[in-house]
C-alpha positions in Angstrom: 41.7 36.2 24.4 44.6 35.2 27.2 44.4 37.8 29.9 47.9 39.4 29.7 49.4 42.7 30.4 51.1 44.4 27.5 54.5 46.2 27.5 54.6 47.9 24.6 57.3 50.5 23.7 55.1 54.2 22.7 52.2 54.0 25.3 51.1 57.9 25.5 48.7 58.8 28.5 46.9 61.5 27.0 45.4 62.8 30.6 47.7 63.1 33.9 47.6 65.5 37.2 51.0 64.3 38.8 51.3 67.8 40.3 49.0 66.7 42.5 50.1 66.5 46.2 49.4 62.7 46.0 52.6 62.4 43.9 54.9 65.0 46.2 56.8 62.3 47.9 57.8 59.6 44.7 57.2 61.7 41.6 60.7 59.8 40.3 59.7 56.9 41.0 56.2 57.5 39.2 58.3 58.8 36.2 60.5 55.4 36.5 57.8 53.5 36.2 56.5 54.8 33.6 59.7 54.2 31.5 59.7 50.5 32.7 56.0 49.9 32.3 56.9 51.9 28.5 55.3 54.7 29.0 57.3 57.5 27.5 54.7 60.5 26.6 52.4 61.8 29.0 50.3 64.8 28.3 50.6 67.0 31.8 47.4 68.9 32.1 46.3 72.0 34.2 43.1 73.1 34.7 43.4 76.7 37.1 46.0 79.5 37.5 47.9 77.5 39.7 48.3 74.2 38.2 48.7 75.3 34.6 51.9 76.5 36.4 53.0 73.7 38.0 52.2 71.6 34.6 54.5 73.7 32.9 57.0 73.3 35.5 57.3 69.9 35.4 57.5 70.0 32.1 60.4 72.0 32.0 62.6 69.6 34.4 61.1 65.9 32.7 61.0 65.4 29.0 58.4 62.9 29.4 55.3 65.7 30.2 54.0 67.5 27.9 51.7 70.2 29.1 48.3 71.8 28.7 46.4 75.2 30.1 43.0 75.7 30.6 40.2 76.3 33.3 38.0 74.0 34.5 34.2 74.3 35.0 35.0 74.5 38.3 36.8 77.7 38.0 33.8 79.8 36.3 33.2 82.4 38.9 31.7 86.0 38.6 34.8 86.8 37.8 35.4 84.6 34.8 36.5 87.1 32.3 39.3 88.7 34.2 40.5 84.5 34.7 40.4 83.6 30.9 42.3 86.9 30.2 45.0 85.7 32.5 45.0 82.1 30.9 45.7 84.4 27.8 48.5 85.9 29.0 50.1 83.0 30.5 49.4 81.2 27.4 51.8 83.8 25.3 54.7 83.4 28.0 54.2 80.0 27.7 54.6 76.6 25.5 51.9 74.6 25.8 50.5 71.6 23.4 46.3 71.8 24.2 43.8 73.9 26.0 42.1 72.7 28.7 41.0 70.7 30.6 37.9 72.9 30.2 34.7 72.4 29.5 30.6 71.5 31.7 30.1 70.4 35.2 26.9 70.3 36.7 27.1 67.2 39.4 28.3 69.6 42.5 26.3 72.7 41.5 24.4 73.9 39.2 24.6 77.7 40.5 27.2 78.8 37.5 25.9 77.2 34.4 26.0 80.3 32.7 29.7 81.6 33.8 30.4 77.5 32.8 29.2 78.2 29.1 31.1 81.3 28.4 34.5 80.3 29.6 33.9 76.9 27.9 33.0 79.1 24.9 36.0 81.1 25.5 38.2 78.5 25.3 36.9 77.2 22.8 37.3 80.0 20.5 41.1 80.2 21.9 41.7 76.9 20.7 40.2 77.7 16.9 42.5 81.0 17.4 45.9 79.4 18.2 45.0 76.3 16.2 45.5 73.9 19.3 43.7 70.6 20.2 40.8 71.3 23.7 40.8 68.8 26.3 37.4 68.7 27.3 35.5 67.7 30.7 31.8 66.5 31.0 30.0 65.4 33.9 25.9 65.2 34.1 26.4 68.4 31.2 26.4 65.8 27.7 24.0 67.5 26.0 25.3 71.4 26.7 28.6 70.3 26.0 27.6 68.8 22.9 25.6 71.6 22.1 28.6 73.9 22.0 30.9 71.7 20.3 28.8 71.5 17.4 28.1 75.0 17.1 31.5 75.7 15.9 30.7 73.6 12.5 33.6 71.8 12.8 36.2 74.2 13.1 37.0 73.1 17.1 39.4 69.8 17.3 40.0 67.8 20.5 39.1 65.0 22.4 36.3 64.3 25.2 38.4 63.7 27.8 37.4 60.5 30.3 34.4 60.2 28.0 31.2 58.8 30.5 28.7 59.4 27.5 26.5 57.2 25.5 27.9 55.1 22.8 25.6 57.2 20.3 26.7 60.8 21.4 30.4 59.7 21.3 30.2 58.7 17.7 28.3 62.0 17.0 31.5 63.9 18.3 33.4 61.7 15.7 31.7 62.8 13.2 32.6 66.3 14.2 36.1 65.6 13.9 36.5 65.0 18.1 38.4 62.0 19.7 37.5 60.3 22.4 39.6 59.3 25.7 38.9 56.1 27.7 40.5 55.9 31.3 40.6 53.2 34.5 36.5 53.2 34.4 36.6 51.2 31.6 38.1 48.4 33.3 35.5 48.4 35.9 33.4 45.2 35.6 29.8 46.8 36.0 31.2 49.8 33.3 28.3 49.0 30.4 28.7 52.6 28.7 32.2 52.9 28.2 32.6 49.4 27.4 30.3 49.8 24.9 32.3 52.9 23.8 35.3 50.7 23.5 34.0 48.4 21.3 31.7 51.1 18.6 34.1 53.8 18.4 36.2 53.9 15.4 39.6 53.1 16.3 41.3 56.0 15.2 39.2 58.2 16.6 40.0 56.9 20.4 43.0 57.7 22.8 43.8 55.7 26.5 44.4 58.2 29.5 44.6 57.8 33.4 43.7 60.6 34.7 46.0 60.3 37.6 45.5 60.1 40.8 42.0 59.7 39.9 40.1 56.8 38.3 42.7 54.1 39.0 42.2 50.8 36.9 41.3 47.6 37.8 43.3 46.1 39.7 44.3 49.2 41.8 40.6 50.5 42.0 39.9 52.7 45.0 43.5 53.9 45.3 45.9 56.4 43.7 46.1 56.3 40.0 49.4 56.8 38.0 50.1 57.3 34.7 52.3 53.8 34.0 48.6 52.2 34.7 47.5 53.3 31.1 48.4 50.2 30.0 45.7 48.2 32.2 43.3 50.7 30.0 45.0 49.5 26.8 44.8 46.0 27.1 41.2 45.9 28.7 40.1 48.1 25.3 41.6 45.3 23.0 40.4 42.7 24.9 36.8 44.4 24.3 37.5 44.9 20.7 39.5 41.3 19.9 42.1 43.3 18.5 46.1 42.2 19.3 46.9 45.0 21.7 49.9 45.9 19.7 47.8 47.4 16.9 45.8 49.0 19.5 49.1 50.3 20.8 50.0 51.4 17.5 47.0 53.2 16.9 46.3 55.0 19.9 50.1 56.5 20.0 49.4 57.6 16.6 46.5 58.9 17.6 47.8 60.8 20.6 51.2 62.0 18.3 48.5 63.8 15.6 46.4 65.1 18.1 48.6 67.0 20.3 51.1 67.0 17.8 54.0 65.4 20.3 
């Protein structure tokens, strides 16, 4: 296929931060962009007290957000119980289209495992409970995380957000009804795992994300990520799959649209 970049009229990137200081001087100009690189859904997610509340700001002054609540492994503390009950609380007050980013992180420390399974487990159960879609985050945990997913039979939906897994475990969180999201990292040339993701998954079972500011695509590796990169993701994904990247466009909006129901 003809290297090309695609600008295609309903990209959706299904995984942003642009709270983030890194976006406190242009935020417009991200947003403008986004609109001229197409770009015109982007699913605004928090992941502590504090940015769940700045997603939802946003959200409330630019149509293009649509925002998410949860609490990051990095958040499970001693005090983890009194936090989720609070996410609960600010959930009611609150419009909000998934829960999470949640989920297992054990590459910095593997002191909370325990207070990491029970909030993930708490969120989880939330997001059965309120019939929403979890975003879900897992670094050097695949196997926990897995483990917990599947315990719920089924009953949990959402996507495995940024996915670094195996090709095999991905298509086992298929079959349990899970998407899976593919970010900048599959652009990188030495990426074996989620290229081979990109090419085994079943179509419409996968999403395109950025991540922003983290994770930036080829060509912009090693600096700030924004959300109008998506489409480097898209077009490196049907380049892998020798699909036109207009059906993968298609697909992957339509994706996005029934998952988070946007």
């Amino acid at each position: 296929m003809p290297h090309f970049l695609y600008g295609g009229d309903k990209m959706i990137d299904t995984h942003s931060h642009l709270f983030e200081d890194e976006f406190k001087e242009d935020l417009d100009e991200c947003i403008k962009r986004c609109k001229l690189n197409n770009v015109n859904k982007i699913m605004i997610v928090g992941f502590s007290h504090e940015t769940n509340i700045k997603a939802q700001e946003l959200a409330n002054k630019y149509d293009i957000f649509y925002p998410s609540a949860g609490l990051h492994p990095s958040e499970a503390t001693a005090n983890y119980l009194d936090d989720f009950n609070k996410l609960v609380e600010f959930i009611k007050k609150n419009k909000i289209y998934a829960i999470g980013e949640c989920g297992l992180d054990y590459h910095w420390t593997k002191d909370n495992i325990l207070e990491q399974k029970e909030l993930f487990k708490l969120q989880c159960e939330l997001a059965i409970k309120l019939d929403l879609p979890i975003i879900v985050h897992s670094r050097d945990a695949q196997q926990d995380t897995f483990d917990i997913i599947k315990s719920y039979g089924g009953r949990l939906k959402g996507v495995m957000h940024c996915y670094s897994g195996s090709k095999e475990l991905a298509l086992e969180y298929i079959k349990l009804g899970f998407y899976v999201s593919l970010g900048g990292p599959v652009t990188f040339k030495n990426a074996k795992e989620p290229k081979e993701v990109a090419k085994a998954i079943d179509s419409n079972r996968l999403l395109i994300e950025t991540d922003s500011p983290y994770l930036a695509p080829t060509p912009f590796r090693g600096t700030r990520n924004e959300s109008s990169y998506v489409k480097y993701v898209l077009e490196e994904i049907a380049k892998l799959r020798e699909i036109d990247v207009e059906e993968l466009d298609r697909i992957t909006t339509l994706n996005s649209e029934k998952l988070f129901n946007i």
